[in-house]
DOTIKOL-668617 format. One record per residue (C-alpha): residue number from 1; x, y, z. Coordinates in steps of 0.5 Angstrom, whole numbers. Layout:
# residues N
+-----+-------+-------+-------+
! seq !    px !    py !    pz !
+-----+-------+-------+-------+
! NUM !     X !     Y !     Z !
...
+-----+-------+-------+-------+
END
This chain:
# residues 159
+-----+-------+-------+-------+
! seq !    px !    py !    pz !
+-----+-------+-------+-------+
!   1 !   -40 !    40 !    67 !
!   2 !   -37 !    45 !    72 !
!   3 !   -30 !    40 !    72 !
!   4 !   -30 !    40 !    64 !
!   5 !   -30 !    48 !    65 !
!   6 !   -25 !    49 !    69 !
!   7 !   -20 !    44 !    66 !
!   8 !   -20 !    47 !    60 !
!   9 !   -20 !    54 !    62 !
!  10 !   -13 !    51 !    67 !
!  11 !    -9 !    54 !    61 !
!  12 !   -12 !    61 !    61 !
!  13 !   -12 !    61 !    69 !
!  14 !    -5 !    60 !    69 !
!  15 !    -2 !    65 !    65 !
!  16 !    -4 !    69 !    72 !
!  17 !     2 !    65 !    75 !
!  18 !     7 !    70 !    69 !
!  19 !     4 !    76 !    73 !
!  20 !     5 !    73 !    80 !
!  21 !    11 !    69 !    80 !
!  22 !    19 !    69 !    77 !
!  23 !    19 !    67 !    70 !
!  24 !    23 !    61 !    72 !
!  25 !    18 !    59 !    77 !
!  26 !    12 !    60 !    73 !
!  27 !    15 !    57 !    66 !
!  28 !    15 !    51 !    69 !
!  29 !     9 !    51 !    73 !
!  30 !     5 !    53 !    68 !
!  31 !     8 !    47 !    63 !
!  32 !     6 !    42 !    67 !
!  33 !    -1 !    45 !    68 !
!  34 !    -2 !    46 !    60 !
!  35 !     1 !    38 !    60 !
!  36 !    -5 !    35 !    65 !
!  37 !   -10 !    39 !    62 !
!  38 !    -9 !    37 !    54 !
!  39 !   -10 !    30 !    55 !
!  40 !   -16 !    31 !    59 !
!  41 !   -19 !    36 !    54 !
!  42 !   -17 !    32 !    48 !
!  43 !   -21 !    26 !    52 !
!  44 !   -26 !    31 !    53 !
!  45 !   -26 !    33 !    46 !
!  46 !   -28 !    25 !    44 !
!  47 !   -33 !    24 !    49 !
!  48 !   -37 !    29 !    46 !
!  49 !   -37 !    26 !    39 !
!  50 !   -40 !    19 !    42 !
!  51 !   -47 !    18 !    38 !
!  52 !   -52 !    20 !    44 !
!  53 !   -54 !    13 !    48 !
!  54 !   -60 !    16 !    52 !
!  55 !   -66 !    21 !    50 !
!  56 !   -69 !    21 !    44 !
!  57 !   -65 !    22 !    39 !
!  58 !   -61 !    15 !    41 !
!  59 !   -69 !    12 !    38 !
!  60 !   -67 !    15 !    30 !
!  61 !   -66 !     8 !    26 !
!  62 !   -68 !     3 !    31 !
!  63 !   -74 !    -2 !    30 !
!  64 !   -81 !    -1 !    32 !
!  65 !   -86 !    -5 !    32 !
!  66 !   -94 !    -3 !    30 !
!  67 !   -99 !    -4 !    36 !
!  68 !  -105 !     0 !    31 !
!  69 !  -106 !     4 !    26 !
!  70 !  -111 !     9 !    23 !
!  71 !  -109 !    13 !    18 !
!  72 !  -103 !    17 !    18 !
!  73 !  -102 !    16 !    26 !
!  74 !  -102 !    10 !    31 !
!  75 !   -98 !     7 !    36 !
!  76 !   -92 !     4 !    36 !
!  77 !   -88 !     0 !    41 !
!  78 !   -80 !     1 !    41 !
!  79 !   -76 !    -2 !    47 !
!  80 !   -81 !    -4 !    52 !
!  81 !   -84 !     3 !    51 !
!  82 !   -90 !     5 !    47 !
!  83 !   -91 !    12 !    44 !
!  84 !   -95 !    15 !    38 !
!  85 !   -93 !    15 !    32 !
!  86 !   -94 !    19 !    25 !
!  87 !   -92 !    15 !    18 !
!  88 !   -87 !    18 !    13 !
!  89 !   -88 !    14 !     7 !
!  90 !   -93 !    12 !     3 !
!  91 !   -95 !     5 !     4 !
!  92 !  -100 !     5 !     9 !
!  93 !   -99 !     1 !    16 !
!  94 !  -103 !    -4 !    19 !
!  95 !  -102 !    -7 !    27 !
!  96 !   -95 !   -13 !    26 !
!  97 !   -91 !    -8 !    21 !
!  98 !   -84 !    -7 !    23 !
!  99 !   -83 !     0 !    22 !
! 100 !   -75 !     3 !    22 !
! 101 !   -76 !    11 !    27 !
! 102 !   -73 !    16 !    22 !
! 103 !   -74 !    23 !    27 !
! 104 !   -77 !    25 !    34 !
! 105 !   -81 !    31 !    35 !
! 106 !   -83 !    31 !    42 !
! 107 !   -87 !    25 !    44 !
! 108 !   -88 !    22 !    36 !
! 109 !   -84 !    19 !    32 !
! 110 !   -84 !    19 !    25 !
! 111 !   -83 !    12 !    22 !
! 112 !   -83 !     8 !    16 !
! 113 !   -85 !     2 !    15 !
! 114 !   -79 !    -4 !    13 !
! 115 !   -83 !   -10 !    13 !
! 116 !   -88 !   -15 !    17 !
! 117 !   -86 !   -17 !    25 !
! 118 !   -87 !   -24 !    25 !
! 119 !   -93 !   -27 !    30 !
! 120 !   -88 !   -29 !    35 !
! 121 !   -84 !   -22 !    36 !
! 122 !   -90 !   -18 !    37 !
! 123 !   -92 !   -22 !    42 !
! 124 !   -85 !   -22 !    45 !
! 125 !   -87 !   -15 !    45 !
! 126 !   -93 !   -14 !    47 !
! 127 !   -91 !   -19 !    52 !
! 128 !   -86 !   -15 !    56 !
! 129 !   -90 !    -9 !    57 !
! 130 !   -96 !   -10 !    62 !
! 131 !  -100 !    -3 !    59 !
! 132 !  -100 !    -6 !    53 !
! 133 !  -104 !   -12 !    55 !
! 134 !  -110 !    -8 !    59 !
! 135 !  -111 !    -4 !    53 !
! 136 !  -111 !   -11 !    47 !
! 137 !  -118 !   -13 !    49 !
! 138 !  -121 !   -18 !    53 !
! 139 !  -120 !   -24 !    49 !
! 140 !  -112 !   -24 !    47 !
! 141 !  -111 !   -22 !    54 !
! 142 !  -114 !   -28 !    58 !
! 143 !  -110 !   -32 !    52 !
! 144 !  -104 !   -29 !    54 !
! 145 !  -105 !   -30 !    61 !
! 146 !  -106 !   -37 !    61 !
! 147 !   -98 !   -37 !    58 !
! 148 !   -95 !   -30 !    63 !
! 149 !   -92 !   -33 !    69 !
! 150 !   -92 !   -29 !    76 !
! 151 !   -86 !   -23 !    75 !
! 152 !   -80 !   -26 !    79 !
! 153 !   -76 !   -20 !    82 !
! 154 !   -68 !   -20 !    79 !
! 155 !   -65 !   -20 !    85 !
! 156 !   -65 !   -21 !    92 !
! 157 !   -63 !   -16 !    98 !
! 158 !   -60 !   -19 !   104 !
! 159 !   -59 !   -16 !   110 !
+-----+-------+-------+-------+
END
């Protein structure tokens, strides 16, 4: 950020070259400042403008899937995460909805439903979050257990 600042305050900075130098020693230096720092600010200038890759904000349009519901809330799991969750639309939601993320507001979500998960996605879901596993209930976690095998680590360290 500090870097960002100085580059596009380097035109600025170097009309103090005017003051301190002859012109035909300042003309040139501060031409080839103001040609390194425009390209940089124009690549600057186009990074921001990038949709926004992490935060919550990166979330709206995604899809999520319903864990449970009552009401006008619930939880929802969304990239291996799960967060609660508030319905925007007027259909009611059950547990195995896909649901689309329309706003985040804190730690809730607004969504709405856009159609039924299918059996085998929500136990992909359900089966990469480990929390999720301790608060199904007994049952369909001793099913699941029997299928989860040991966590292997991704990589290897050698010394």
């Amino acid at each position: 950020m500090i870097f960002m600042m100085l580059i596009m305050s380097f035109p600025v900075l170097g009309l103090i070259l005017f003051y301190v130098l002859p012109l035909g020693t300042a003309l040139p230096l501060y031409l080839l400042m103001l040609g390194v720092s425009l390209p940089l600010h124009c690549l600057m200038m186009r990074a921001m403008r990038l949709p926004k890759r992490a935060g919550g904000e990166s979330m709206v349009g995604s899809a999520a899937g319903v864990l449970d519901w009552e009401g006008e809330s619930g939880r929802v799991i969304c990239r291996g995460e799960i967060w609660k969750a508030k319905a925007t639309g007027e259909t009611p939601l059950v547990r195995g909805d896909k649901v689309v993320i329309e706003d985040v507001a804190g730690l809730t979500l607004s969504v709405k439903r856009i159609g039924q998960v299918g059996s085998d996605e929500m136990m992909t879901l359900l089966d990469s979050n480990p929390g999720v596993q301790a608060s199904q209930g007994a049952q369909t976690r001793s099913a699941r257990e029997e299928r989860i095998e040991p966590a292997r680590p991704r990589f290897e360290c050698t010394a």
